[in-house]
C-alpha positions as CSV (number, residue, x, y, z in Angstrom):
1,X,-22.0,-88.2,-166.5
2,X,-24.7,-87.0,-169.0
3,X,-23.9,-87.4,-172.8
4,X,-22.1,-84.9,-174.4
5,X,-25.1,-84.1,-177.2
6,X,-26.8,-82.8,-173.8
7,X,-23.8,-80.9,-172.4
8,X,-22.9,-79.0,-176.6
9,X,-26.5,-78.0,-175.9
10,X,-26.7,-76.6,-172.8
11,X,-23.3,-74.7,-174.0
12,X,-25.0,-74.0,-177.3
13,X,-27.9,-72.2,-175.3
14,X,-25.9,-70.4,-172.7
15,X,-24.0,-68.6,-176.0
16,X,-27.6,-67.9,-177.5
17,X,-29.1,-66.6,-174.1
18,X,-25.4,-64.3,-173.6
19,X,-26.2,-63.1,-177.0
20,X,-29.5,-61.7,-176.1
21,X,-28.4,-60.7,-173.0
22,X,-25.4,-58.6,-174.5
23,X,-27.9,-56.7,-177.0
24,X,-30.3,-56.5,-174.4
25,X,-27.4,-54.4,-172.3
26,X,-26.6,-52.1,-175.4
27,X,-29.9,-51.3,-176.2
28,X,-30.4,-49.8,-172.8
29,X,-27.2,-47.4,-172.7
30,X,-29.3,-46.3,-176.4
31,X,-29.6,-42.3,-177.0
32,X,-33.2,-41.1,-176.5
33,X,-33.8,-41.0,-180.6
34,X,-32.5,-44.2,-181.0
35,X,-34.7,-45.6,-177.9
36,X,-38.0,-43.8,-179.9
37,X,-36.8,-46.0,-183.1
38,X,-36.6,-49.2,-180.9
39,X,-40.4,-48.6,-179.9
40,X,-41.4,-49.3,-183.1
41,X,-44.3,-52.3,-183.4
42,X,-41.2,-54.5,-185.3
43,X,-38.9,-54.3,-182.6
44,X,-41.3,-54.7,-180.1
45,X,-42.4,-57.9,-180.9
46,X,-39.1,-59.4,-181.3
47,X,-38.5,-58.3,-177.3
48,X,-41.7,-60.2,-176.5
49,X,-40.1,-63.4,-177.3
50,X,-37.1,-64.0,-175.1
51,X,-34.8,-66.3,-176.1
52,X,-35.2,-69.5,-173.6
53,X,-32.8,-70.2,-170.4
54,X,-30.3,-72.5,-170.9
55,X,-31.0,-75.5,-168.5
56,X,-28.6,-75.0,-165.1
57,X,-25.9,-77.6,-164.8
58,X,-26.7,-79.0,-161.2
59,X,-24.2,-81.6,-159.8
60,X,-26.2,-83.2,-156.1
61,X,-23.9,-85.7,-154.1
62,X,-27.0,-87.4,-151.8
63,X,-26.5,-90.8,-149.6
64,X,-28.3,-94.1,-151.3
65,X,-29.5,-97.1,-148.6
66,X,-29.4,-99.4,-151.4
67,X,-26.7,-100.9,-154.3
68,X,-29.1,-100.2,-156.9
69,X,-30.0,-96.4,-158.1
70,X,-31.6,-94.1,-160.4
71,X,-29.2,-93.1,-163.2
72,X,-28.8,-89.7,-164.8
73,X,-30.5,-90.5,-167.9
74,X,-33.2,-92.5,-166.4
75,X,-37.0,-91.4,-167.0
76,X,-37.8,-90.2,-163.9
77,X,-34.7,-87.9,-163.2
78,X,-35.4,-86.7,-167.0
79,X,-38.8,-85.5,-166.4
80,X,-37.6,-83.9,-163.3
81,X,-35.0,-82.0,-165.9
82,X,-37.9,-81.0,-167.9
83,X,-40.0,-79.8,-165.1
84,X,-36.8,-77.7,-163.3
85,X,-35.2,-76.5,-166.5
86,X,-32.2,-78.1,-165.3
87,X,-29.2,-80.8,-166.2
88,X,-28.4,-83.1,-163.3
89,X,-25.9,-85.5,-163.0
90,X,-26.3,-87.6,-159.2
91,X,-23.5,-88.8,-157.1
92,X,-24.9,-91.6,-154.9
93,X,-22.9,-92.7,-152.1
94,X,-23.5,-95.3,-149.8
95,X,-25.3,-94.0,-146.6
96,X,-23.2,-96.4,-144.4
97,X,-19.9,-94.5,-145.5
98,X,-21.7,-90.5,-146.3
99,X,-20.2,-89.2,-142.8
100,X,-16.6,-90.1,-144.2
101,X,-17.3,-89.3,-148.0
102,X,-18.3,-85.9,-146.8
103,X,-15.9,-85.4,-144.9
104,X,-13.2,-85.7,-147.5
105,X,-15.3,-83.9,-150.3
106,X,-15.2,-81.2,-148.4
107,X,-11.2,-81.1,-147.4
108,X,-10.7,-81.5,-151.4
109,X,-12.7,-78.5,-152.2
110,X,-14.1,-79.7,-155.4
111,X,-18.0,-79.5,-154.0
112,X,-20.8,-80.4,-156.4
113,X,-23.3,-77.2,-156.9
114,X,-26.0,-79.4,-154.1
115,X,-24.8,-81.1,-150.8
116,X,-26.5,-82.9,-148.3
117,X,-25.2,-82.1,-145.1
118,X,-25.6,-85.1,-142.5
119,X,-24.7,-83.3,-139.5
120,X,-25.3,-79.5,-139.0
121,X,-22.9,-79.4,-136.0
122,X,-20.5,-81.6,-137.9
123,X,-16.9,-79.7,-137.1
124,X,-15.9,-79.8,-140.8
125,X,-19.0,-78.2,-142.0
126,X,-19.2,-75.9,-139.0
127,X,-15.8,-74.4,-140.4
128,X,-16.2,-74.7,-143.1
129,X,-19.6,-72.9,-143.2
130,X,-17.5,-69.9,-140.2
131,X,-14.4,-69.7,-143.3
132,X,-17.2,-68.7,-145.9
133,X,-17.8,-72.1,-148.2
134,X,-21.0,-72.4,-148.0
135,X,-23.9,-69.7,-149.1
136,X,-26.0,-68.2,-146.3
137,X,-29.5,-69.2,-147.8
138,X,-31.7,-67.8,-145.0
139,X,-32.3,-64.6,-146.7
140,X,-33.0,-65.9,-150.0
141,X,-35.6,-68.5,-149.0
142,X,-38.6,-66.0,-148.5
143,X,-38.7,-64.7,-152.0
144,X,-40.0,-68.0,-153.1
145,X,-43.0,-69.7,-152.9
146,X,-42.5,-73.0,-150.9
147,X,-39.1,-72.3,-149.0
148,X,-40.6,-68.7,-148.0
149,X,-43.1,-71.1,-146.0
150,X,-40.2,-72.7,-143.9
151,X,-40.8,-73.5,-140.4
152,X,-39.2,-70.8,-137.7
153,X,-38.7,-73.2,-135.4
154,X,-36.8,-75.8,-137.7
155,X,-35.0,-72.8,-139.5
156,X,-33.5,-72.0,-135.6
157,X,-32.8,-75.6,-134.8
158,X,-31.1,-75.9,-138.1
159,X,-28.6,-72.8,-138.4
160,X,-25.2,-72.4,-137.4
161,X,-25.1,-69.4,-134.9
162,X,-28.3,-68.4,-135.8
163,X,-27.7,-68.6,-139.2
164,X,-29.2,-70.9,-142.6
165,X,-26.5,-72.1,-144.7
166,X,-28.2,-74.7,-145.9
167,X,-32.6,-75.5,-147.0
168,X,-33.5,-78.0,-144.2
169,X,-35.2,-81.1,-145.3
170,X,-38.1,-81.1,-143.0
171,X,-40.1,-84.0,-140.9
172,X,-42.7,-83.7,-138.4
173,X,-41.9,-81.3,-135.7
174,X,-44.6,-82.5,-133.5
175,X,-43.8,-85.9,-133.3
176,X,-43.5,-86.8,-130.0
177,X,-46.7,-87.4,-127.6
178,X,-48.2,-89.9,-125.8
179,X,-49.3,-93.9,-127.2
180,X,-52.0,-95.6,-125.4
181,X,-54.1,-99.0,-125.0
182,X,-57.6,-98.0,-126.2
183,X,-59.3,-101.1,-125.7
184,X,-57.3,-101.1,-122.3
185,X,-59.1,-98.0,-121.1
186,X,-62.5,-98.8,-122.5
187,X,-62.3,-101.9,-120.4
188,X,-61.7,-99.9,-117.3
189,X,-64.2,-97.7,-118.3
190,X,-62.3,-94.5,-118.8
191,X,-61.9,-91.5,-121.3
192,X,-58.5,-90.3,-122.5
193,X,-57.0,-88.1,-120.1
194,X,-56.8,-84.5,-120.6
195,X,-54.8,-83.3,-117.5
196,X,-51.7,-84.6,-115.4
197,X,-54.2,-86.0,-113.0
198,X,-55.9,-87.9,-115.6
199,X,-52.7,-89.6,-117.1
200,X,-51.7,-90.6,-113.4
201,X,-55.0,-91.8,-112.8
202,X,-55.0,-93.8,-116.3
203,X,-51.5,-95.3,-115.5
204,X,-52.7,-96.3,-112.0
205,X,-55.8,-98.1,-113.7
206,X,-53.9,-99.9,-116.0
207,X,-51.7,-101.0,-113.3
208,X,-54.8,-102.1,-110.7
209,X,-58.3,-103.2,-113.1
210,X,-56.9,-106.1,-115.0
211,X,-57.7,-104.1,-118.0
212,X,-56.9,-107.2,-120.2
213,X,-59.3,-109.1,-118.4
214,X,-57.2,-112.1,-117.6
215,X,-57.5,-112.8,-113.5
216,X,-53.9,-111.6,-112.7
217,X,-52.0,-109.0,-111.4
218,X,-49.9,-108.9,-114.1
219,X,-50.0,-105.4,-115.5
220,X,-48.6,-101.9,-115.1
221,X,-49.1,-98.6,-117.0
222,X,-46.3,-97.4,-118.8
223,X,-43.0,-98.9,-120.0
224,X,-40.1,-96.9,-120.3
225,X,-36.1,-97.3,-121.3
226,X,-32.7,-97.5,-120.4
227,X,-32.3,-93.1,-119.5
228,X,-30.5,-91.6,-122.7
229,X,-31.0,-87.8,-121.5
230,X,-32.1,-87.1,-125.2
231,X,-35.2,-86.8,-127.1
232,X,-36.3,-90.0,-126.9
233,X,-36.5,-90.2,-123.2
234,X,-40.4,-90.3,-121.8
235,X,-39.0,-88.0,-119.2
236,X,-38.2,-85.5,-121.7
237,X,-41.3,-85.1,-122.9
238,X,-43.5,-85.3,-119.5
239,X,-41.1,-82.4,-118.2
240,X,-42.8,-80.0,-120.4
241,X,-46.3,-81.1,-119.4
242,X,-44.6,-78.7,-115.7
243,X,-43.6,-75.9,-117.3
244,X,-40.1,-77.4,-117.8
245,X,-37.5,-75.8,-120.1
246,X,-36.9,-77.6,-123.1
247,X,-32.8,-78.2,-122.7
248,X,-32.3,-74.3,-122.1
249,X,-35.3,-71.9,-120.9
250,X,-34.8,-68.0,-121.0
251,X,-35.4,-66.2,-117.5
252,X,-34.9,-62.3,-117.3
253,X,-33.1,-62.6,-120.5
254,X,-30.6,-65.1,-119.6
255,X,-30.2,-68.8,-120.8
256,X,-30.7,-71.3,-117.7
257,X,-29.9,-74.9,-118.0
258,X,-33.6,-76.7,-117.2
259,X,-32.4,-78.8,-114.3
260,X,-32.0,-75.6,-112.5
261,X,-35.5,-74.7,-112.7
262,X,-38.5,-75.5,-110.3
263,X,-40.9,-77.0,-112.4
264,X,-37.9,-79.5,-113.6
265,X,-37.8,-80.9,-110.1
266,X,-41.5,-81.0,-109.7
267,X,-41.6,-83.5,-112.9
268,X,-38.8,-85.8,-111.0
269,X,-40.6,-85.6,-108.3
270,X,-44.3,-86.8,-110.4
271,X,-41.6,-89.5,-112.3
272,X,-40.4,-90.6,-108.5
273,X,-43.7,-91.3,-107.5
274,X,-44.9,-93.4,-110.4
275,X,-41.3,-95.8,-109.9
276,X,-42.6,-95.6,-106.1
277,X,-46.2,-97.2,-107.1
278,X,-44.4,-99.1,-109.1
279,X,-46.8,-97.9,-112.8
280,X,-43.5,-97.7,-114.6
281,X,-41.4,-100.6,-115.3
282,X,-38.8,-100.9,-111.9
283,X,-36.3,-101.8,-114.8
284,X,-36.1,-99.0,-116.7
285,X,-32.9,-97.7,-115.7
286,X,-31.3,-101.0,-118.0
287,X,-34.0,-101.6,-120.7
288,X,-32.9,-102.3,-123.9
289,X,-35.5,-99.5,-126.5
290,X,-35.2,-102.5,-129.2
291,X,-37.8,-104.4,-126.8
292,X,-39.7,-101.2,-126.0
293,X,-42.6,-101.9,-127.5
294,X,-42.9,-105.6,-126.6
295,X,-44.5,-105.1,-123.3
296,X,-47.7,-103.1,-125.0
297,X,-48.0,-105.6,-127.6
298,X,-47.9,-108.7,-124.9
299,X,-50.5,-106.9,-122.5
300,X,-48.1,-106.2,-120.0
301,X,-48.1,-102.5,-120.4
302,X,-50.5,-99.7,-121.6
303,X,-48.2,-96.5,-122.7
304,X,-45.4,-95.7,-124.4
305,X,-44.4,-91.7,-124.1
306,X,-42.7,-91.9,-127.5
307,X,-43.1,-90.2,-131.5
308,X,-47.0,-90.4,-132.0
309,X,-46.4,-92.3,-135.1
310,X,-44.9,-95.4,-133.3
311,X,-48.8,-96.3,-132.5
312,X,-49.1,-97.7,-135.9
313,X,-46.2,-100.0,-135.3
314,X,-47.8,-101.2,-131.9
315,X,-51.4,-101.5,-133.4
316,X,-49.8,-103.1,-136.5
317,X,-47.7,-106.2,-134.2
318,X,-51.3,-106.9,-132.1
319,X,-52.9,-107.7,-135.3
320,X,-50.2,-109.7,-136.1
321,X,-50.2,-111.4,-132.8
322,X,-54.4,-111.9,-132.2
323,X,-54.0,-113.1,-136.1
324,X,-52.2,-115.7,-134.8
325,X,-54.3,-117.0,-131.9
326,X,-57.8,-116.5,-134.3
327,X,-58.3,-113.4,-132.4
328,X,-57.9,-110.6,-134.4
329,X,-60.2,-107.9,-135.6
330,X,-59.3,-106.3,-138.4
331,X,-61.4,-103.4,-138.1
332,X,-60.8,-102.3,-135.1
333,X,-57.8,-100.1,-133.4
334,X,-56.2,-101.3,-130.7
335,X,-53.8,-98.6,-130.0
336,X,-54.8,-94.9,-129.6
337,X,-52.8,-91.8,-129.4
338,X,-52.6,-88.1,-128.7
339,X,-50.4,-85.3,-128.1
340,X,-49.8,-84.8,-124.4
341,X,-52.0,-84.0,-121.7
342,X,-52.5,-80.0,-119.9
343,X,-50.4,-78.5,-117.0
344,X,-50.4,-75.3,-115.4
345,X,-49.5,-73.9,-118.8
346,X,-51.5,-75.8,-120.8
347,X,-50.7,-78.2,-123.3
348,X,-46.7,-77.6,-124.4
349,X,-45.1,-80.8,-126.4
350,X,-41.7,-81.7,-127.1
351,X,-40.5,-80.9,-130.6
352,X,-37.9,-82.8,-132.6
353,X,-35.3,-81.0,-134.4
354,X,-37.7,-80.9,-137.5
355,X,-35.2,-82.2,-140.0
356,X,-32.9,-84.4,-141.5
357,X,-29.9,-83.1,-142.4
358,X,-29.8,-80.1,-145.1
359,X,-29.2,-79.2,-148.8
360,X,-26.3,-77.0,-148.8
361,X,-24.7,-74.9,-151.1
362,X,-21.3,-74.1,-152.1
363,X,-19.7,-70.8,-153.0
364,X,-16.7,-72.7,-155.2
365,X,-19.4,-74.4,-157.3
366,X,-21.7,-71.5,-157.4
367,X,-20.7,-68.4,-157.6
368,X,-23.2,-65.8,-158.2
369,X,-26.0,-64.8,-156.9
370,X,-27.8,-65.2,-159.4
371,X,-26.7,-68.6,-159.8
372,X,-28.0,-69.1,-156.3
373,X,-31.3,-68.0,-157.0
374,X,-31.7,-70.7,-159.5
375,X,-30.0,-73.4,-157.3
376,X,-32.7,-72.3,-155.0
377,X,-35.6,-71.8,-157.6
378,X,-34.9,-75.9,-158.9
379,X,-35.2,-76.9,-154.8
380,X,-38.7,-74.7,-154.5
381,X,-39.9,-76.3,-157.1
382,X,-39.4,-79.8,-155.6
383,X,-42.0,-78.8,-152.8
384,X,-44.8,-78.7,-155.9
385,X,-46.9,-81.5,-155.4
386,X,-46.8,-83.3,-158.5
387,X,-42.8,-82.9,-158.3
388,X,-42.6,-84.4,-154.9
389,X,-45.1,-87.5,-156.0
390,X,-42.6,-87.8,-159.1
391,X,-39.2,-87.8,-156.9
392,X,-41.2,-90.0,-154.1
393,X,-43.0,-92.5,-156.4
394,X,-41.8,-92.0,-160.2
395,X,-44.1,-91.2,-162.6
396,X,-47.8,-93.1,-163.0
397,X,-48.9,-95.9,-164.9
398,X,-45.2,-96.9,-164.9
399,X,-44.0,-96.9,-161.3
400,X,-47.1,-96.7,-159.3
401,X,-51.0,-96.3,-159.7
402,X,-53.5,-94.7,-158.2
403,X,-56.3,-95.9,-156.0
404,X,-58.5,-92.9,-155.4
405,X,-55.9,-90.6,-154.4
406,X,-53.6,-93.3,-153.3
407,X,-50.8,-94.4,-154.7
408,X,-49.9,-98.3,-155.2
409,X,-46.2,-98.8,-156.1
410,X,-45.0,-101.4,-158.5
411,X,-44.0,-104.5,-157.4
412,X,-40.8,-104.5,-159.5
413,X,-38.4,-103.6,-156.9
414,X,-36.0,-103.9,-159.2
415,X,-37.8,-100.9,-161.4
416,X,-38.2,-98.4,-158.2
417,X,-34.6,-98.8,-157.6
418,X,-32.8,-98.2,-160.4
419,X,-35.3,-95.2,-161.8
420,X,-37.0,-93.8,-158.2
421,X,-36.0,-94.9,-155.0
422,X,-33.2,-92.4,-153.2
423,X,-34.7,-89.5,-155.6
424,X,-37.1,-88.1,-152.0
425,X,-33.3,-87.7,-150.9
426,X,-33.2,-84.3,-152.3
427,X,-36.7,-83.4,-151.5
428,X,-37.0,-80.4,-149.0
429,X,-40.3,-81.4,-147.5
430,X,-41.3,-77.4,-146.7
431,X,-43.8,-76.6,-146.0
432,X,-44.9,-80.3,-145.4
433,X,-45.0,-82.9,-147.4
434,X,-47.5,-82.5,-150.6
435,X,-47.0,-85.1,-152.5
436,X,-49.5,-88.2,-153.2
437,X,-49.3,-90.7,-150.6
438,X,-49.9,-94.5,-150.1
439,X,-53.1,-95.8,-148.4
440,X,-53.7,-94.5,-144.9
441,X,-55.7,-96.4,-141.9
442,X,-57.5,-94.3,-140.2
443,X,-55.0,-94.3,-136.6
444,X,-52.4,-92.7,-139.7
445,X,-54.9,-90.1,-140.8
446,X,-55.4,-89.5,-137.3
447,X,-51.4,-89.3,-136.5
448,X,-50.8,-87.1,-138.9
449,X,-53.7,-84.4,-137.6
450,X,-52.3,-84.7,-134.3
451,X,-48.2,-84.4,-135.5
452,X,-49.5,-81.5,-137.3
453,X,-51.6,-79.9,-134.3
454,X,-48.7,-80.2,-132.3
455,X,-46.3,-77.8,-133.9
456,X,-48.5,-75.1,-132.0
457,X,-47.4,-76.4,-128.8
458,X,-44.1,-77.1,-129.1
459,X,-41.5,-75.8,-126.9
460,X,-38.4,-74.7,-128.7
461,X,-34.7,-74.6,-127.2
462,X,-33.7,-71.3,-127.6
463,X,-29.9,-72.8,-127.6
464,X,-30.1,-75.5,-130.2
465,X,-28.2,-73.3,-132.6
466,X,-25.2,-72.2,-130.6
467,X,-22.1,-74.5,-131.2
468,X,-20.4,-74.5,-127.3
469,X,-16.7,-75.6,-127.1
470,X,-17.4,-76.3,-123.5
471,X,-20.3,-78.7,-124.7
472,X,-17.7,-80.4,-127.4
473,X,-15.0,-80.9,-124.4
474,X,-17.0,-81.7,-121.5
475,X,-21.1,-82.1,-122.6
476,X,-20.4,-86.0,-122.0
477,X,-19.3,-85.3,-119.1
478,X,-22.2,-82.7,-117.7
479,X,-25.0,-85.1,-119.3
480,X,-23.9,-87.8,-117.2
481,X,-24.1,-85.7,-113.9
482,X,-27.6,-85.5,-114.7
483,X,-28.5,-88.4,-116.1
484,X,-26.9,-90.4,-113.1
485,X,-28.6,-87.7,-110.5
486,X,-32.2,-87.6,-111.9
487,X,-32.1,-91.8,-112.2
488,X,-31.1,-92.3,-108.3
489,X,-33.5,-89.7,-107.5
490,X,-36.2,-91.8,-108.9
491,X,-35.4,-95.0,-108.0
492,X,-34.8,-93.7,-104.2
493,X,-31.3,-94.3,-104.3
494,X,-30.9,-90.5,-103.5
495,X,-32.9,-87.9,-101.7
496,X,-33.9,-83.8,-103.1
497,X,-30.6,-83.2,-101.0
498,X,-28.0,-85.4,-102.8
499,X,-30.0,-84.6,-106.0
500,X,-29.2,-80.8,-105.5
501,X,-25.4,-81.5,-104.6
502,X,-25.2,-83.4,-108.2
503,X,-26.3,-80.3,-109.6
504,X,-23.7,-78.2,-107.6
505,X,-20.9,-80.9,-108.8
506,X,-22.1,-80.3,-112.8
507,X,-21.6,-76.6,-112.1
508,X,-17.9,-76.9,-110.7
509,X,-17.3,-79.5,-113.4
510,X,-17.8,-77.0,-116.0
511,X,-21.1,-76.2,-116.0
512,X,-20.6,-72.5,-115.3
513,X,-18.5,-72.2,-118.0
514,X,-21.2,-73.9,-120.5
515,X,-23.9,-71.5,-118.8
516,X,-21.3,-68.0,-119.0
517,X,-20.5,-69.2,-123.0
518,X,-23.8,-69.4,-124.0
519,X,-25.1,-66.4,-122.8
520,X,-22.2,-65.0,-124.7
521,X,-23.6,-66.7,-127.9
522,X,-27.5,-66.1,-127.5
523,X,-26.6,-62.1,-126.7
524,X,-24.3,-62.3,-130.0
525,X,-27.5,-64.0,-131.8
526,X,-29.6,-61.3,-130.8
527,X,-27.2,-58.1,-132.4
């Protein structure tokens, strides 16, 4: 903990500020003469200089990836004190044991005033949040400046039932589009595609031009992996390009699981016919995603229909690899990248959830509203640019420099983790992050336009907030009806007929019941 000198102080202050705030009451239950006599030009001064606020006591229990950490009196958390009018003491705990060490902290009931909250569908903080623990911040984030900016479609993906118990700590919503060869489609002498047709025809290219200019059939167009049935599946991303339902699509006011729509079954039928001409790896059924990114880097393969900012990482590892050989040109980009390519409905891209984990509040450690508010006013003010650049980098000439607008981090590793590194833990990220950044190659700059583009054409699951108990009994279950269906379909181990008598077996196998309870809990969302 903090010394005590800090701690007599704070308590010193809060006495002076009750002071004021008790004469402040009295003087307004004052009789109308005695009111006149408090205009007078003495007494008005002295109410022009309000005593200060006492700094708020904040205790934050955030997860640390490293055995080294930032200290409670170090520089950087100081300055942050300064800046926030606040008094924090941090409890790090390992990441590799948070889930447990929340877990417990919260059957204890002694909760620090902050909390990051791993899981928002964990059980114990779904109860705890439904037996009134935590604060409902949702209505309190638009009267300030930064957290009234949040993100509609992260604030529904993170609620419980529709509702905010926690400020989200944003990423890129748009993150997921499509990865591509460039110099593999300037040597077959095509432009990026812009339509379905195009990324077909792009695939089949890649698969029959020798775009790497070798002599040998020994290419295809996209690599995908073993089926997971969750975000990072190719498949649930190209679905959307149809007019798929993300998850859960409203029809006539109803929630309908995708799988039951058309344009879901035309996109199997588009992902059949690429295994068929054999553009997609004939493996992907059983490849490992720890590998996924070998075949593009050793000219096997052209895409990966993945997060946009994975490019980097392939154009990075082909450097590495022509730097080997004697081959490589700096300069130049090998990888190129985009959001997705136009359907019937246009462009439409696949959203993640939008954030990692939340900053939750709760009601044992703060109890008053107007405690809230300045719980709330310390994590608004982390958004501020030169607050985010202090909790993400430290503070300059000591922990980093600047190279334009650039920063360039010590090399003391030992420095950045005991007085920075963990301290972006507790920074909200809303509306984006502003902070100062490191050095940016120009595929970057260009990945995070296009991540940022993308939010407009993201297609939201109107279910993600509903917590099912049929899902937490049986969604295992369901997913693997489907996952197993859609796969033979694909590979031709199944026809459109068996594919739709999977779908009847996930309804008999508690399907209904998932579709009948949440309808119950999107028409309770909507009252």
């Amino acid at each position: 903990m903090r010394q005590n000198t800090k701690k007599w102080m704070s308590v010193a202050a809060v006495g002076t500020v009750a002071m004021t705030t008790i004469v402040g009451c009295s003087d307004s239950k004052q009789s109308p003469a005695a009111s006149t006599a408090a205009s007078a030009p003495s007494q008005a001064a002295q109410t022009k200089a309000p005593q200060p606020q006492a700094p708020l006591d904040l205790n934050i229990m955030l997860p640390i990836f490293k055995t080294n950490y930032p200290k409670d009196d170090g520089p950087v958390v100081t300055e942050i004190e300064k800046r926030t009018n606040t008094n924090i003491h941090l409890e790090w705990v390992p990441n590799s044991s948070y889930p447990d060490k929340f877990n417990i902290t919260l059957a204890s009931g002694k909760l620090p005033h902050i909390i990051y909250v791993p899981d928002v569908k964990n059980p114990s903080f779904v109860n705890a949040v439904k037996s009134g623990a935590f604060w409902e911040v949702g209505k309190y984030m638009k009267d300030f400046p930064t957290l009234g900016q949040a993100n509609q479609v992260i604030l529904n993906n993170s609620s419980v039932d529709g509702k905010n118990y926690g400020v989200y700590r944003g990423r890129a919503l748009g993150r997921n589009g499509i990865n591509y060869r460039k110099d593999w489609l300037e040597a077959v002498g095509m432009q990026p595609p812009k339509t379905i047709d195009d990324f077909y025809n792009m695939l089949k290219a890649f698969k029959e031009k020798d775009p790497d200019k070798n002599g040998k059939d020994d290419t295809y167009g996209m690599v995908m992996v073993k089926w997971t049935g969750q975000w990072a599946s190719s498949f649930d991303i190209i679905k959307l390009w149809f007019g798929s339902p993300n998850k859960w699509g409203v029809i006539g006011d109803k929630l309908v699981p995708e799988h039951q729509t058309p344009e879901y079954l035309e996109a199997l039928k588009f992902m059949k016919k690429l295994y068929d001409e054999k553009l997609i790896n004939q493996d992907f059924a059983v490849f490992d995603s720890a590998k996924w990114n070998d075949p593009v880097v050793n000219n096997q393969a052209g895409v990966i229909i993945d997060v946009t900012d994975n490019a980097a990482r392939l154009d990075d590892k082909i450097h590495q690899v022509l730097a080997k050989e004697g081959k490589d040109k700096p300069d130049v980009h090998y990888i190129d990248n985009m959001i997705g390519v136009t359907g019937k409905n246009g462009l439409k891209a696949l959203p993640t959830s939008g954030f990692a984990g939340l900053l939750a509040i709760p009601k044992s450690s703060v109890k008053t509203e107007e405690e809230l508010r300045r719980v709330l006013k310390m994590l608004d003010q982390m958004n501020e640019p030169e607050l985010t650049t202090l909790a993400g980098y430290g503070i300059e000439g000591k922990h980093y420099t600047k190279d334009g607008d650039a920063v360039v981090a010590s090399k003391d590793t030992a420095l950045l983790e005991s007085e920075v590194e963990g301290l972006n833990q507790m920074l909200p990220f809303i509306p984006e992050d502003r902070g100062l950044k490191v050095k940016q190659t120009p595929l970057r700059l260009q990945t995070a336009k296009i991540q940022k583009e993308a939010e407009q054409f993201v297609v939201a699951n109107p279910a993600e907030p509903f917590i099912s108990s049929v899902y937490s009994q049986k969604g295992q279950q369901l997913d693997n009806v489907i996952n197993d269906a859609r796969i033979k379909f694909i590979v031709g181990q199944s026809d459109e007929a068996a594919l739709l008598a999977a779908f009847e077996t996930w309804k008999k196998s508690g399907g209904d019941d998932l579709v009948k309870e949440m309808n119950e809990l999107y028409a309770a969302s909507k009252k």
